[in-house]
N, C-alpha and C positions, 0 to 999 in steps of 0.2 A: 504494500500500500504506500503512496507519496507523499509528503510529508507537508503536513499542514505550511500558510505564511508564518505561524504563530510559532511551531515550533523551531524553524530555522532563524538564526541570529548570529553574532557576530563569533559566537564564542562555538558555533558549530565550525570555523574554518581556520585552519592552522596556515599561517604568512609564508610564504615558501621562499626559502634564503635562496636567492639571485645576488651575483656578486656579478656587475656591472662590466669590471676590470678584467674578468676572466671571460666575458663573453665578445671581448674585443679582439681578446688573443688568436692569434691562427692555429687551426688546429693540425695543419701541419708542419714541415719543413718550407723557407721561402725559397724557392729552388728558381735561378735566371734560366734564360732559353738557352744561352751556352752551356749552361756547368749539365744540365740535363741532356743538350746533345753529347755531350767528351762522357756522359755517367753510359748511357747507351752507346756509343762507340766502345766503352772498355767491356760490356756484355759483351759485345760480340767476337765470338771466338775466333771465325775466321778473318777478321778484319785485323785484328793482336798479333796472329800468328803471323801473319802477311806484313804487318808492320815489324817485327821482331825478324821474320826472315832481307826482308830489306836493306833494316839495316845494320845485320850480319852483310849483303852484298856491298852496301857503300863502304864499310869497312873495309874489306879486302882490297873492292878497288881503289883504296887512299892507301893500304900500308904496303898490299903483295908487291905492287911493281918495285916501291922502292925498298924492300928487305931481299930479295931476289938479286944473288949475286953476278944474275945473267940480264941482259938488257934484249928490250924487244927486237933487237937488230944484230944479238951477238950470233953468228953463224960458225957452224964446223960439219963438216961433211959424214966425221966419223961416227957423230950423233944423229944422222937423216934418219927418221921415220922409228925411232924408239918408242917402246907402248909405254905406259905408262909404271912408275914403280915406286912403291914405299915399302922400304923395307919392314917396319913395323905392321905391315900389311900385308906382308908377301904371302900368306897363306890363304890370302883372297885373290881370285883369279884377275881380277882389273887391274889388280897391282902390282902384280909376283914379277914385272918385268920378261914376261915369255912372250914368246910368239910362236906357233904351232907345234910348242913343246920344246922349244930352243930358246934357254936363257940368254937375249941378245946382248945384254950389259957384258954377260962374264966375255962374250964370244968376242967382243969388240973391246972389250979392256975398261968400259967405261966405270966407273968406280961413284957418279954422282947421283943421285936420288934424280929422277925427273917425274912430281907426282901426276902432272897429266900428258907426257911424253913430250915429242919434240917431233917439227913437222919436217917437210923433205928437204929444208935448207939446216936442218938438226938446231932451230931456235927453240927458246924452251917453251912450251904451251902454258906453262904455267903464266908466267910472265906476261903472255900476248891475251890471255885471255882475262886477266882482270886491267890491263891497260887498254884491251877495247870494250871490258865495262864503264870505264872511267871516262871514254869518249862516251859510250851510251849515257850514262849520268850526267855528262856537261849537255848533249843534245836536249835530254828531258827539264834539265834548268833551265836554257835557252827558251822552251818554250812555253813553261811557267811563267817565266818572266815577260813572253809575248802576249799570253794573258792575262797576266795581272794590270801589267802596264797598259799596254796599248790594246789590247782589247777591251778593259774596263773601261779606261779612259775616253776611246773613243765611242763605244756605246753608251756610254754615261753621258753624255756631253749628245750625241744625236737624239736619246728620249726625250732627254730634260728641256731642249730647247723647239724639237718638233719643228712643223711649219715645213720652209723653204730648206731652213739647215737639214735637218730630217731628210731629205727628200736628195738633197746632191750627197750626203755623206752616206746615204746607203747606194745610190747608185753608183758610188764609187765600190763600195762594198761589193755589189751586184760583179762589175767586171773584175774586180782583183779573183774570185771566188767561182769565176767563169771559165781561169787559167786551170789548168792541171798541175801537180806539184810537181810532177815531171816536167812539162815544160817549162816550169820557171828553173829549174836545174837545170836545163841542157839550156837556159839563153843563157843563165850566168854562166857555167862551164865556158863559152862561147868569149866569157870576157876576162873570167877567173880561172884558176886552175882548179883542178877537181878533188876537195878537200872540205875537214871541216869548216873553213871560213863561207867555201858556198853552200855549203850546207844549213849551217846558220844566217846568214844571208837569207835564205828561201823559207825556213822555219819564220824569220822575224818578220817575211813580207808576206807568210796567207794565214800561216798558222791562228793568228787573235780572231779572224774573221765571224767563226761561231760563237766564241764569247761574245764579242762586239754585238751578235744578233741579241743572245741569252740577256746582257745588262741591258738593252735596247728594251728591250719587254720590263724586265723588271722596272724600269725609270717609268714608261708608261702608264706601267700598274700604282707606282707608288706617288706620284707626282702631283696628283690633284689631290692627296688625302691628306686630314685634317692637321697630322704633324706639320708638312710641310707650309702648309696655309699662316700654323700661327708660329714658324722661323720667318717668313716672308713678311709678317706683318710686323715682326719685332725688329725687322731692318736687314736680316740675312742676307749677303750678295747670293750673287748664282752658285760661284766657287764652292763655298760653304755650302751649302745648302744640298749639290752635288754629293761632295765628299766626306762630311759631316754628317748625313744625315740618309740619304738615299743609299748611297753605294755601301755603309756599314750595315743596312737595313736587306742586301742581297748579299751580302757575305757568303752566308751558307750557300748558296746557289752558286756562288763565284769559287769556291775550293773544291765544291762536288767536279764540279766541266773543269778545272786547271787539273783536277787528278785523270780524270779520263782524258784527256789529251796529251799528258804524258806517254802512257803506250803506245798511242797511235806517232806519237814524233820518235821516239826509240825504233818500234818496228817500219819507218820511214827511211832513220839514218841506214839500219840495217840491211833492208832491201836496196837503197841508191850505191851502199857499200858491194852490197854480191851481185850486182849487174855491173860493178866498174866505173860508177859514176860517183862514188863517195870518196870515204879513206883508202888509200892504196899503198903498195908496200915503200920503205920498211916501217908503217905507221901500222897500226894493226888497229878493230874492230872489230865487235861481233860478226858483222855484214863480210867484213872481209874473209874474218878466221875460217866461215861456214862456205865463203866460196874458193877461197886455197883449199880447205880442206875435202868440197865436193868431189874434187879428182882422184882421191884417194879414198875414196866411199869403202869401196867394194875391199881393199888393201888394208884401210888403217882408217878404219871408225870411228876409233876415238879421237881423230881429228876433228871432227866435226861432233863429237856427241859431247863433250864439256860446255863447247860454245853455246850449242845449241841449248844445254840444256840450261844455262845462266841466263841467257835472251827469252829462255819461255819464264823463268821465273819471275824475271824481271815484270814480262807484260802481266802474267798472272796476279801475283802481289798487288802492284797497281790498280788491277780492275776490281777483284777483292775489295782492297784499302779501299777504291770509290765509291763499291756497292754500302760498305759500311758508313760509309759520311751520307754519302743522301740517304740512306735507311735513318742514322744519327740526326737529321737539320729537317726530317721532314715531319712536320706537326702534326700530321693526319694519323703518325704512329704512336705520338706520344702517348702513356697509360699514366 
């Protein structure tokens, strides 16, 4: 039964302690968008392991060439075509220094360790092969730095300004992006020798073209919205307002496409390298090592299987590490 007006009164309801100060608190962690994408890049396993194998490779290519008592260009005949051999290893077949059951070291007197053998001018592979990782790693800087720089910049500056600007700085866009990266290599070869400088050269004139499109979109998308409204209204020039404000607000979008463009400039140098149009002897490259080594396929494998197999790492890692940052900077994942 419910309960009369008469008998409800004040003394039927107990005050319920609310404490003001504690209802203001957040009840969780304040977590920024950065520290929560790098917290989700280190979940991921495979994006860690690929970073840690990395840079395990930039290691070697900064210390092997120069603790290696032999130089990319030291030659001797008596060492031509040696397998590979570590003695602390010798009871592994990739290592033992044989070749069809015939110790080639004892047979030719050679007394020195060669852990990934030596090709048909008897250079050491060890050597040549993290010295044309080392050109691989300055390519894929070269065109980081073509996207950071000049393709941010210039698509940051063609959004922001729109109009007529907009309109000449993509059509310039349009024709550069219209060449093949090949034929901007064979006009320069035409004027430069065939090397890493034209190599870079041709990296810093197409390579930013798709960033430039990527921060193009993003300046479009962010440029009428209300942060920028009330920097403009507080006196902001364009500069600022660009830099400051816009291009740190595509960041993440801007280190996802600089990582995926690394591999594609690696496996670029590498290819202009094994057709003859890149680095050529006595300078060595992945590109190259894999095309000296082609002729000896069938002969001595291991010529081409070290290279080969540090150039797939190379690209693997990379695309990995990329998959892992845009899976990390994209907000639709966050939990």
């Amino acid at each position: 039964m419910a309960m009369s007006d008469e008998e409800l009164s004040r003394d039927s309801f107990t005050p319920a302690d609310i404490s003001h100060e504690a209802s203001e608190k957040l009840s969780g962690e304040v977590v920024s968008a950065w520290k929560d994408a790098f917290r989700r890049l280190f979940q991921n396993k495979g994006a860690m392991v690929s970073a840690a194998i990395l840079i395990i490779l930039i290691a070697l290519a900064i210390v092997a060439p120069q603790a290696s008592k032999y130089s990319i260009d030291n030659q001797s005949l008596i060492r031509s075509n040696l397998p590979p051999k570590v003695s602390a290893l010798s009871w592994l077949p990739f290592f033992s220094g044989k070749e069809n059951g015939v110790d080639v070291y004892q047979e030719r007197g050679v007394k020195q360790d060669f852990w990934f053998g030596t090709d048909t001018l008897g250079r050491d592979q060890w050597t040549r092969t993290w010295a044309g990782t080392r050109i691989s790693l300055i390519i894929a800087l070269i065109a980081a730095l073509a996207d950071m720089f000049i393709g941010v910049v210039y698509g940051g500056i063609s959004g922001y300004f729109g109009g007529m600007t907009d309109n000449i700085m993509q059509r310039i866009v349009e024709i550069i992006s219209g060449i093949p990266y090949l034929v901007w290599v064979i006009l320069l070869i035409l004027i430069l020798q065939p090397g890493l400088l034209t190599i870079a050269i041709a990296i810093l004139a197409t390579n930013w073209v798709a960033m430039s499109r990527i921060v193009r979109g993003e300046m479009l998308k962010f440029k009428n919205q209300e942060f920028v409204l009330a920097s403009r209204t507080l006196g902001a020039g364009h500069g600022r307002i660009i830099f400051r404000h816009l291009i740190p607000n595509s960041l993440g979008m801007i280190i996802v496409n600089t990582m995926f463009s690394i591999p594609n400039a690696i496996f670029f140098e590498a290819f202009l390298s094994f057709i003859g149009l890149g680095i050529r002897d006595p300078q060595a490259s992945l590109g190259s090592l894999l095309s000296s080594g082609y002729t000896e396929l069938q002969l001595h494998p291991y010529q081409t299987l070290y290279p080969g197999l540090v150039i797939s790492l190379l690209l693997i890692c990379f695309n990995i590490l990329g998959d892992g940052l845009r899976d990390a900077f994209d907000p639709k994942l966050r939990r």
